[in-house]
TORTI-799554 format. One record per residue (C-alpha): residue in one letter; y, x, z. Coordinates in pm, 1 decimal, decimal comma. Layout:
REM residues N
+---+----------+----------+----------+
| r |       c2 |       c1 |       c3 |
+---+----------+----------+----------+
| a |        Y |        X |        Z |
...
+---+----------+----------+----------+
//
This chain:
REM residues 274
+---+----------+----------+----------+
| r |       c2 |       c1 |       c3 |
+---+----------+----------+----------+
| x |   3957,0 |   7676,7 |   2119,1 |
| x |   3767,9 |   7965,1 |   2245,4 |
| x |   3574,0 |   8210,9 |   2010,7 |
| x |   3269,8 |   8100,8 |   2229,3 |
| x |   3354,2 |   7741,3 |   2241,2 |
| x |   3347,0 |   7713,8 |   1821,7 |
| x |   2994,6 |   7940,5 |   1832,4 |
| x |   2845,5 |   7685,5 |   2071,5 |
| x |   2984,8 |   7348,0 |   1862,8 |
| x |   2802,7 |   7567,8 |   1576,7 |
| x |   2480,0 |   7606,3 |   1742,0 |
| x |   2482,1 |   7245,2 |   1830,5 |
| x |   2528,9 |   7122,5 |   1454,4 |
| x |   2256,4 |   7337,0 |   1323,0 |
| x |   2008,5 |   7206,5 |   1576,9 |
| x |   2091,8 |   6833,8 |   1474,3 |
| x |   2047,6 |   6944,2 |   1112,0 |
| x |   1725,8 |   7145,9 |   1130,7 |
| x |   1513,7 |   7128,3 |   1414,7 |
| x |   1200,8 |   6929,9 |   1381,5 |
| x |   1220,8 |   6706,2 |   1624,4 |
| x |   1640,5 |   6582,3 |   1544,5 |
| x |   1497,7 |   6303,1 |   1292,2 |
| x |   1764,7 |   6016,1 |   1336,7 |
| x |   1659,5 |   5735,9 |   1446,2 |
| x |   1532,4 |   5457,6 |   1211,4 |
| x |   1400,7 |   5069,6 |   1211,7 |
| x |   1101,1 |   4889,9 |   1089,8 |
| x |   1100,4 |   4543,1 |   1027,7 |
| x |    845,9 |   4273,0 |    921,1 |
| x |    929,4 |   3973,1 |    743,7 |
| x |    846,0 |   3739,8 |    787,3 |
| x |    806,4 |   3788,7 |   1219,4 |
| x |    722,3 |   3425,6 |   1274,7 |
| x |    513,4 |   3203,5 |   1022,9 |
| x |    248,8 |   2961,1 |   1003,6 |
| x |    -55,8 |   2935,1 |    805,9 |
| x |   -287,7 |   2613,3 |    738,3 |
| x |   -609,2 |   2728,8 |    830,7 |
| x |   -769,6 |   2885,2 |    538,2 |
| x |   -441,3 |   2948,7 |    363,8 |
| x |   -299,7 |   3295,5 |    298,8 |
| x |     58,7 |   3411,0 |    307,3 |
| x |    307,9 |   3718,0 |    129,5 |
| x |    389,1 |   4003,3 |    449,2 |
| x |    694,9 |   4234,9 |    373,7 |
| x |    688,3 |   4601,2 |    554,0 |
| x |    999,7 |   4781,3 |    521,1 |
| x |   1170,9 |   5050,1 |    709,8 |
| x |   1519,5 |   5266,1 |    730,7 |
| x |   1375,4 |   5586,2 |    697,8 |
| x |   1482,8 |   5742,5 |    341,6 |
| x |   1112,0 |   5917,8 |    309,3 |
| x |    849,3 |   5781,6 |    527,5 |
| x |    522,9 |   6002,4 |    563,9 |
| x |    300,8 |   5717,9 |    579,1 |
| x |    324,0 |   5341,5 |    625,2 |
| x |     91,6 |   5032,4 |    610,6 |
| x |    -52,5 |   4718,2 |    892,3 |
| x |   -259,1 |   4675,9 |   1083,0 |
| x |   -422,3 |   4334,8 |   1095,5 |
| x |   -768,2 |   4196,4 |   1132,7 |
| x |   -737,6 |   3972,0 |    862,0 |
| x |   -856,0 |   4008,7 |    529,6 |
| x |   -533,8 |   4160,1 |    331,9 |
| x |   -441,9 |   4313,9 |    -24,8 |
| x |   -222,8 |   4556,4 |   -114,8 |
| x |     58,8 |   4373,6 |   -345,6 |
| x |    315,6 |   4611,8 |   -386,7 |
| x |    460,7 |   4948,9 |   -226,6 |
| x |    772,4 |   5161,6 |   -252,4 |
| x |    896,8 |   5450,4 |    -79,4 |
| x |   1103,1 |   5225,2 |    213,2 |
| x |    912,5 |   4888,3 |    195,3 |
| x |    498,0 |   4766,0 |    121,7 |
| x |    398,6 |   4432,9 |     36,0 |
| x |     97,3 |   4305,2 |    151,5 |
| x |   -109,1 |   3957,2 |    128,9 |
| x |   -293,8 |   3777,6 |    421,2 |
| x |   -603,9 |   3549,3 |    305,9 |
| x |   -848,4 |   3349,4 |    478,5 |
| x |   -616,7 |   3319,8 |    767,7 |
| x |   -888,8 |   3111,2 |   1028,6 |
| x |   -695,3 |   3214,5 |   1363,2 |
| x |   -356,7 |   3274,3 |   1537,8 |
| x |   -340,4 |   3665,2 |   1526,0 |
| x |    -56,2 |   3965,1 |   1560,5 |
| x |     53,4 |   4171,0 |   1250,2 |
| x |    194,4 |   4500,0 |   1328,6 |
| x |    373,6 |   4694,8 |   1051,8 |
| x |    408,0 |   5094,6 |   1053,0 |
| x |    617,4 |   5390,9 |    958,5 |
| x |    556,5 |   5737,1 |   1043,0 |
| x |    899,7 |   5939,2 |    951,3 |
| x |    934,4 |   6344,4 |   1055,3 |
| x |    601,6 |   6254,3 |   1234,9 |
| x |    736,3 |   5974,7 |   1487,7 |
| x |    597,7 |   5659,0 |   1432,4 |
| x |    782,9 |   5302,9 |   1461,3 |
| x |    592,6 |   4970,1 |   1475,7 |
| x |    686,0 |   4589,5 |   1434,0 |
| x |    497,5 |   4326,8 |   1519,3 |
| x |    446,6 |   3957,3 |   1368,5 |
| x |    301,7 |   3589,2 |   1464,0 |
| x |     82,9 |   3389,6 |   1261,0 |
| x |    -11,9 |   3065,2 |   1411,5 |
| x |   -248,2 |   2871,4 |   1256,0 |
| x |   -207,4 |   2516,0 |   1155,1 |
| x |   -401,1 |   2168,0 |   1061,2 |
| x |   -143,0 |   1926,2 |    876,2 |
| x |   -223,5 |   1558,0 |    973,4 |
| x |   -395,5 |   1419,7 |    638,3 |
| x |   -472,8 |   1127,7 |    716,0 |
| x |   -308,2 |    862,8 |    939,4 |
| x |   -498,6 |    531,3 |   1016,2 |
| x |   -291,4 |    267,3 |   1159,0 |
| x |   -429,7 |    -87,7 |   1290,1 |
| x |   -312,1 |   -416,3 |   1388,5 |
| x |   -492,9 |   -651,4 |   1598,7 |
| x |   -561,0 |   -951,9 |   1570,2 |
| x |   -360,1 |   -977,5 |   1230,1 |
| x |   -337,5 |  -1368,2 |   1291,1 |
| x |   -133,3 |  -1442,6 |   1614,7 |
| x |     61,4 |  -1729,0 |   1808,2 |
| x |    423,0 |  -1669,4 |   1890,1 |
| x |    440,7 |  -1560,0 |   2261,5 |
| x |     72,2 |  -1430,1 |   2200,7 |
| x |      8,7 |  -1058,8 |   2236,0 |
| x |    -82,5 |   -794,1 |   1979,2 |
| x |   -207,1 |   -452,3 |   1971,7 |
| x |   -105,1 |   -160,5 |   1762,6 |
| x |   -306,9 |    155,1 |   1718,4 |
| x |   -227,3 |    452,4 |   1550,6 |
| x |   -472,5 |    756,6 |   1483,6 |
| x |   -430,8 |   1058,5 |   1357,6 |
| x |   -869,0 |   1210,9 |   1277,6 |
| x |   -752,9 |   1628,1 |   1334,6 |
| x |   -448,6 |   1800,6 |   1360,8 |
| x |   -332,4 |   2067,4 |   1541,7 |
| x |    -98,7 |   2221,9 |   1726,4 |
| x |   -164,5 |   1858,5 |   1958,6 |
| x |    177,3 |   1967,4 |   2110,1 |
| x |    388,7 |   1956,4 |   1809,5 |
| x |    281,1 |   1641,5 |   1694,8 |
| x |    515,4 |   1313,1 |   1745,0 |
| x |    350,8 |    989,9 |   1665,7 |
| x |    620,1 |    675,6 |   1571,8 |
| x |    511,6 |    329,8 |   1552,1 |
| x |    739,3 |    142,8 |   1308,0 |
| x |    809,3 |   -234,8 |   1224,9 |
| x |    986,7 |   -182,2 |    924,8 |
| x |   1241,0 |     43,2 |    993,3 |
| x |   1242,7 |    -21,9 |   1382,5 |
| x |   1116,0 |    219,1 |   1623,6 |
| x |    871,8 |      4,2 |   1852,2 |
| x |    711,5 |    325,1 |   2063,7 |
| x |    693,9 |    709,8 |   2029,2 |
| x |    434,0 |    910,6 |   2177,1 |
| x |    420,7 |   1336,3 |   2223,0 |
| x |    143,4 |   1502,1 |   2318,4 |
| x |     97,5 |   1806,6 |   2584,2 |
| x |    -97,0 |   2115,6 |   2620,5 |
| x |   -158,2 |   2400,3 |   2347,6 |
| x |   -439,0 |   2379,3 |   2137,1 |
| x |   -552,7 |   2616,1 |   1913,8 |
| x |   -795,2 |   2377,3 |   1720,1 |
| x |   -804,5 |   2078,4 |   1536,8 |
| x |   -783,9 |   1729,0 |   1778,3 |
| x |   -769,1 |   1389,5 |   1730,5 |
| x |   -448,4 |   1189,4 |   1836,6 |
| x |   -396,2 |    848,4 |   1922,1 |
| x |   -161,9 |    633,4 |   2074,5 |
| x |   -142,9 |    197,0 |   2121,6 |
| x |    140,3 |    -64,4 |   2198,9 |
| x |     57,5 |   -338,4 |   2344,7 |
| x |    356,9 |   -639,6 |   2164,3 |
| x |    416,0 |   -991,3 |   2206,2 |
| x |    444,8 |  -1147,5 |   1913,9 |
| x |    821,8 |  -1298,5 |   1814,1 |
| x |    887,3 |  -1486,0 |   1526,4 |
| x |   1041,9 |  -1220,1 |   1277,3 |
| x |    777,5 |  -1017,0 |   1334,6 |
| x |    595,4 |  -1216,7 |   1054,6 |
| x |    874,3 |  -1054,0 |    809,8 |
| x |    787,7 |   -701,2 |    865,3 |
| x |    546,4 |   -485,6 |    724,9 |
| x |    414,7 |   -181,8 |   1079,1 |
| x |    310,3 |    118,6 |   1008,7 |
| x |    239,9 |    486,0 |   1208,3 |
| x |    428,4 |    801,1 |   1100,2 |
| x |    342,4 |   1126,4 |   1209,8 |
| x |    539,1 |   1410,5 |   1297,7 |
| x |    426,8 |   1793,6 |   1303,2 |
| x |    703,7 |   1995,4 |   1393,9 |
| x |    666,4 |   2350,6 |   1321,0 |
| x |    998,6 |   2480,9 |   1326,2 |
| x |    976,8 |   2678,9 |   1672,8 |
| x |    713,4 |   2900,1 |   1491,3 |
| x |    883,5 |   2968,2 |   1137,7 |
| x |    728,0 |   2652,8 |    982,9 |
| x |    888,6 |   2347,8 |    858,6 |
| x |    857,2 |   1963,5 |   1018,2 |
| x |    491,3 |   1766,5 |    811,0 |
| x |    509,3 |   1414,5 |    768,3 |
| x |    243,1 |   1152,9 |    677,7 |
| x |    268,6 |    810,2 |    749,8 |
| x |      1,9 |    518,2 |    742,2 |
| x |    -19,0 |    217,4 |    528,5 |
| x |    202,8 |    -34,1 |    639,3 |
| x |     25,3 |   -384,4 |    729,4 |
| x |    187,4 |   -729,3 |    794,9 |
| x |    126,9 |   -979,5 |   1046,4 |
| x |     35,8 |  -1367,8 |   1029,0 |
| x |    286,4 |  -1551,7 |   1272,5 |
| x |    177,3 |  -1929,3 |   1398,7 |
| x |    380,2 |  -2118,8 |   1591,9 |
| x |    219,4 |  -2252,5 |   1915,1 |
| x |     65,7 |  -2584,4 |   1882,5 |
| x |    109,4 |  -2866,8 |   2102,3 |
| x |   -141,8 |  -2905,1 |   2442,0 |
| x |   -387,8 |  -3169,0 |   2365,1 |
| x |   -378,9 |  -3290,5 |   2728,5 |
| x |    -18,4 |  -3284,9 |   2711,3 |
| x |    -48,9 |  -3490,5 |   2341,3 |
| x |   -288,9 |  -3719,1 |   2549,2 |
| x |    -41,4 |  -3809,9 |   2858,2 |
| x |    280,7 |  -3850,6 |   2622,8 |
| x |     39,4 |  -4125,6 |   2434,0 |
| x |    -90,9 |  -4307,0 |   2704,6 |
| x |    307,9 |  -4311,6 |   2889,9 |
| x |    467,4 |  -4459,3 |   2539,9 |
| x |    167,0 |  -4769,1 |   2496,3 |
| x |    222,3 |  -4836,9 |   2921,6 |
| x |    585,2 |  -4815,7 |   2838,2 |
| x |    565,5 |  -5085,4 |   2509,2 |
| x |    362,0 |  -5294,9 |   2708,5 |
| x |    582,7 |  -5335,4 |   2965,4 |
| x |    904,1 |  -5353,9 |   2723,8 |
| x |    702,7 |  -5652,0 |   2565,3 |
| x |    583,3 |  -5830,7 |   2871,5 |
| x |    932,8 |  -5832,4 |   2980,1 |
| x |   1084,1 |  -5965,4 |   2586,2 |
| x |    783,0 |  -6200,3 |   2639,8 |
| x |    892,4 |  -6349,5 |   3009,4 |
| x |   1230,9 |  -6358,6 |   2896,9 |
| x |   1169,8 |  -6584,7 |   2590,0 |
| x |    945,2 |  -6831,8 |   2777,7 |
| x |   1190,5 |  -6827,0 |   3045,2 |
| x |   1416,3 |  -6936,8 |   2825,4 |
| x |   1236,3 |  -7215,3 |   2685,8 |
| x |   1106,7 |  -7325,9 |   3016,7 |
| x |   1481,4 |  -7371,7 |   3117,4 |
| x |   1561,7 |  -7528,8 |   2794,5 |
| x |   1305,6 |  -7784,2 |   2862,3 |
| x |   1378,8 |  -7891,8 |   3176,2 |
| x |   1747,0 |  -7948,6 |   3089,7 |
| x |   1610,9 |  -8146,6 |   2845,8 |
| x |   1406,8 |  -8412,5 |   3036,6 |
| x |   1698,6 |  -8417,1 |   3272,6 |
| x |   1930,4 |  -8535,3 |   3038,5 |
| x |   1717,6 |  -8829,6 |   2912,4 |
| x |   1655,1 |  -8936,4 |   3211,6 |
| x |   2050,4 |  -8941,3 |   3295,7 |
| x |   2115,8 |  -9155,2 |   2959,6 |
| x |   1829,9 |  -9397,0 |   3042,2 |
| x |   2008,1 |  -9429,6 |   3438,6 |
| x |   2336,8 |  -9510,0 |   3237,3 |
| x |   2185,3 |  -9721,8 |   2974,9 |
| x |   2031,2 |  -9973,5 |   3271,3 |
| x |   2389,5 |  -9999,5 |   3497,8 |
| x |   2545,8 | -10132,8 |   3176,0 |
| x |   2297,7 | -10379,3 |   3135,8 |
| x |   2307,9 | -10550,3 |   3449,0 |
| x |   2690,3 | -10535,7 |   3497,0 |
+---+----------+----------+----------+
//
């Protein structure tokens, strides 16, 4: 290599190593960058970054926060009163450039209380029921799953659609006819608030279960009425014909009766007068 060439590789080295503006490059990360917060609650935020000595550092939020803890690479910070779904955006100024990174809180409203009804609670097999399930606030609306259960059993699932940022009521009904094993069970409502997609975990809460009366149908009263009136008609005629047999009978037996006196009387006199 050229006397020139080596000067110039020199010149190139220095420059990396000493000019102002040849910082490397560095990274700043918040953690965590998705997370929900029931509303009121408060939550731990971690700002670090890759630069070895940072000239400044710190977020920006409108949240009420406190300063928890800070090193030269990383600051801890806590988020209270959280009442909204907002952006966090962490900072690090290093050899005067400045890197940001930016987190989601979403606000949440877990579902309490779950009211679950059955109506009417005294039914006829073949009859029809209704189930109702209601869940008094909760929000997100579209992360909620609502499950009506006969014991174990499935019997209808509802989701719900459209973002909401606060608190709704849910609800969802099933209309069921009534079967026989039904009276076995115990129903109940679960619901579902699935938070996973924004750094949360999946919130269940299910009703109290309630049974169900089962009847079986009774019999038509008309119908009771008809089947009545058919067996007396019926035993009436059964008799009347016993009854015309037997004095048949004895009719017949009669008259063979007379006959035959008559015949011994005929004999009696032809002896006689021979």
């Amino acid at each position: 290599m050229s006397p020139s060439g080596c000067w110039g590789l020199s010149v190139a080295l220095l420059a990396l190593l000493f000019c102002p503006g040849s910082a490397e490059e560095f990274e700043v990360r918040i953690y965590p960058e998705q997370l929900v917060v029931e509303h009121g609650g408060s939550k731990v935020i971690n700002c670090s970054t890759t630069c070895p000595k940072p000239n400044t550092g710190g977020m920006e939020t409108n949240l009420n926060k406190t300063l928890l803890a800070r090193e030269t690479q990383w600051i801890q910070y806590e988020v209270f009163g959280v009442s909204q779904n907002t952006v966090l955006q962490c900072y690090f100024t290093c050899s005067q450039k400045q890197v940001s990174a930016h987190g989601n809180i979403s606000v949440f409203y877990p579902p309490k209380e779950v009211l679950m009804t059955v109506q009417p609670i005294w039914v006829t097999v073949g009859e029809s029921f209704i189930i109702e399930c209601r869940v008094p606030a909760v929000a997100p609306l579209e992360k909620l799953t609502l499950t009506l259960l006969r014991g174990n059993e499935s019997l209808h699932q509802q989701t719900f659609e459209g973002a909401t940022a606060g608190p709704q009521e849910a609800m969802t009904t099933h209309n069921r006819t009534a079967h026989r094993e039904d009276g076995r069970y115990n129903f109940s409502c679960q619901a579902e608030l699935d938070l996973r997609s924004r750094g949360g975990t999946v919130i269940h809460k299910t009703s109290k279960s309630q049974g169900l009366e089962i009847h079986e149908p009774k019999p038509d009263k008309q119908m009771v009425i008809i089947i009545a009136v058919v067996s007396v008609l019926l035993s009436l005629f059964v008799t009347s014909v016993l009854l015309c047999f037997a004095f048949g009978q004895q009719w017949h037996q009669r008259r063979r009766g007379s006959y035959g006196v008559q015949a011994a009387w005929r004999r009696l006199r032809r002896a006689y007068r021979a």
